[in-house]
PLY file of the C-alpha trace (Angstrom):
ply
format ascii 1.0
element vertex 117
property float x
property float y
property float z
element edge 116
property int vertex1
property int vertex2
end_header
107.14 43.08 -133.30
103.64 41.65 -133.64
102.97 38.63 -135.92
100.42 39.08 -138.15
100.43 35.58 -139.90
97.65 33.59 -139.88
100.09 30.54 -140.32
103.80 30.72 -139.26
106.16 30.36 -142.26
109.12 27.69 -143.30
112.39 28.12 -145.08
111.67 25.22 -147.79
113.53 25.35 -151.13
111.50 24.52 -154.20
111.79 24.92 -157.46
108.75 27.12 -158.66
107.49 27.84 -162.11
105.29 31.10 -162.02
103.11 32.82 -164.78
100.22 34.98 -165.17
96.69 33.32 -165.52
95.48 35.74 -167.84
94.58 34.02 -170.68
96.92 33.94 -173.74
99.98 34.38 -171.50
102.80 31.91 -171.98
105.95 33.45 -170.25
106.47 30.98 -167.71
109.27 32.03 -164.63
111.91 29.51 -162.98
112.86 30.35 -159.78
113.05 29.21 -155.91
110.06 29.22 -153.07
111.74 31.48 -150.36
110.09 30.28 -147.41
105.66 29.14 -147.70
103.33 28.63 -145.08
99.27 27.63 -145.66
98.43 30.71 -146.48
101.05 31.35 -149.22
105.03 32.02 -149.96
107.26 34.33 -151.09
110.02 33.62 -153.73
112.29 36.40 -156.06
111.09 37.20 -159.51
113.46 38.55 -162.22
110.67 41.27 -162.65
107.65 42.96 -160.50
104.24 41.58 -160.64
101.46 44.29 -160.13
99.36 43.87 -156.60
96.23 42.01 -157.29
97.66 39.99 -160.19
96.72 36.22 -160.05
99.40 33.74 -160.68
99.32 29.91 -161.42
102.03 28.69 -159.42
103.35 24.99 -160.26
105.88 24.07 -157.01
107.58 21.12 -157.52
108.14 19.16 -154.24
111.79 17.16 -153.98
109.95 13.66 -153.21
107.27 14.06 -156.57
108.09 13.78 -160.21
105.42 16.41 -161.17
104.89 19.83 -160.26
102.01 20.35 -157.92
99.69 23.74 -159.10
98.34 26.12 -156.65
96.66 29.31 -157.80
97.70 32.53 -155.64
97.19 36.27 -155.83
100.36 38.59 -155.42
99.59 40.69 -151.96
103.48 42.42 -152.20
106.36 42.93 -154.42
109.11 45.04 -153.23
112.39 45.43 -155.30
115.65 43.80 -154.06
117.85 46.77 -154.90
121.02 44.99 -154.59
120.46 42.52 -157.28
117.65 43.95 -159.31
114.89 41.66 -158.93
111.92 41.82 -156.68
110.44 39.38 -153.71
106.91 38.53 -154.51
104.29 37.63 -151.82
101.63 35.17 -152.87
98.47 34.40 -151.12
97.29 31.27 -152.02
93.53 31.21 -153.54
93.27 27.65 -154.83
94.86 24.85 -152.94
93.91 21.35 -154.56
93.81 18.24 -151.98
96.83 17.20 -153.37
98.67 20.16 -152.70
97.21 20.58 -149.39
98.41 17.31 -148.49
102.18 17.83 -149.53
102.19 20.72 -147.69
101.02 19.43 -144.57
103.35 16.61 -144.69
106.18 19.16 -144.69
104.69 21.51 -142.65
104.33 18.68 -140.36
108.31 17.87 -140.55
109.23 21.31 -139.66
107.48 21.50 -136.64
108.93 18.44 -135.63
112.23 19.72 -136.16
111.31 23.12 -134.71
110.02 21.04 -131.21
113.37 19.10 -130.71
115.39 22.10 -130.83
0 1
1 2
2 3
3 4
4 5
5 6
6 7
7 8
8 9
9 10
10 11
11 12
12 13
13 14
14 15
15 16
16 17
17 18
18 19
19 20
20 21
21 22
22 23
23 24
24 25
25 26
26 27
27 28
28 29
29 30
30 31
31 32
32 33
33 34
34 35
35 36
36 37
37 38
38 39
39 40
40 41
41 42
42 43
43 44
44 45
45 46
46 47
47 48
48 49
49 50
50 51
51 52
52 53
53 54
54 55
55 56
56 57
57 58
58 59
59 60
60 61
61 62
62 63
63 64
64 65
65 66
66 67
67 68
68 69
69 70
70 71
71 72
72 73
73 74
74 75
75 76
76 77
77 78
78 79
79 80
80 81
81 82
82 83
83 84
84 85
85 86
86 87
87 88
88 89
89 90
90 91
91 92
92 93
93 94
94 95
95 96
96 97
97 98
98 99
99 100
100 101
101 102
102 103
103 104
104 105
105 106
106 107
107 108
108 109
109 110
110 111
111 112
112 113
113 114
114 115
115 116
């Protein structure tokens, strides 16, 4: 099977808050980041999120106090029959230097791992 990732994609675990951007919306989602990559992640939501939708996206790294915010824009969301909720995939929009920078330092662990395999 072809890859068609711009940027390959790592099984991190963070906790994620989620919500629409649309002005006057205050339901806020708690779940996990499935895996994320510099492009984007994927995580489950306990409800679909049309294509298109924007999403502020506050991922909370283990070694920060705060929650980092990245802006993204949902590209797929395909229900998880087996336990009702759905996988969202997010395409990251807005990446602020700060976020950029906690990913790469991850990013950068991961390959390191992945090369002494």
């Amino acid at each position: 099977m072809l890859e068609r990732r711009a940027h390959p994609r790592f099984k991190w675990r963070f906790i994620l808050r989620c919500r629409e951007e649309k002005k006057g919306t205050e339901a806020c989602e708690f779940t996990t980041v499935e895996n994320i990559s510099k492009g984007g992640c994927l995580f489950p939501s306990n409800r679909p999120f049309p294509v298109g939708e924007v999403l502020e996206l506050q991922i909370k790294f283990p070694d920060r106090r705060d929650f980092l915010v990245f802006k993204g824009e949902v590209k797929r969301c395909e229900e998880i029959k087996t336990i009702s909720s759905y996988w969202i995939a997010v395409e990251f929009k807005e990446l602020f230097e700060e976020g950029k920078q906690e990913l790469e330092k991850y990013f950068s662990i991961s390959q390191k791992q992945r090369s002494e395999k």
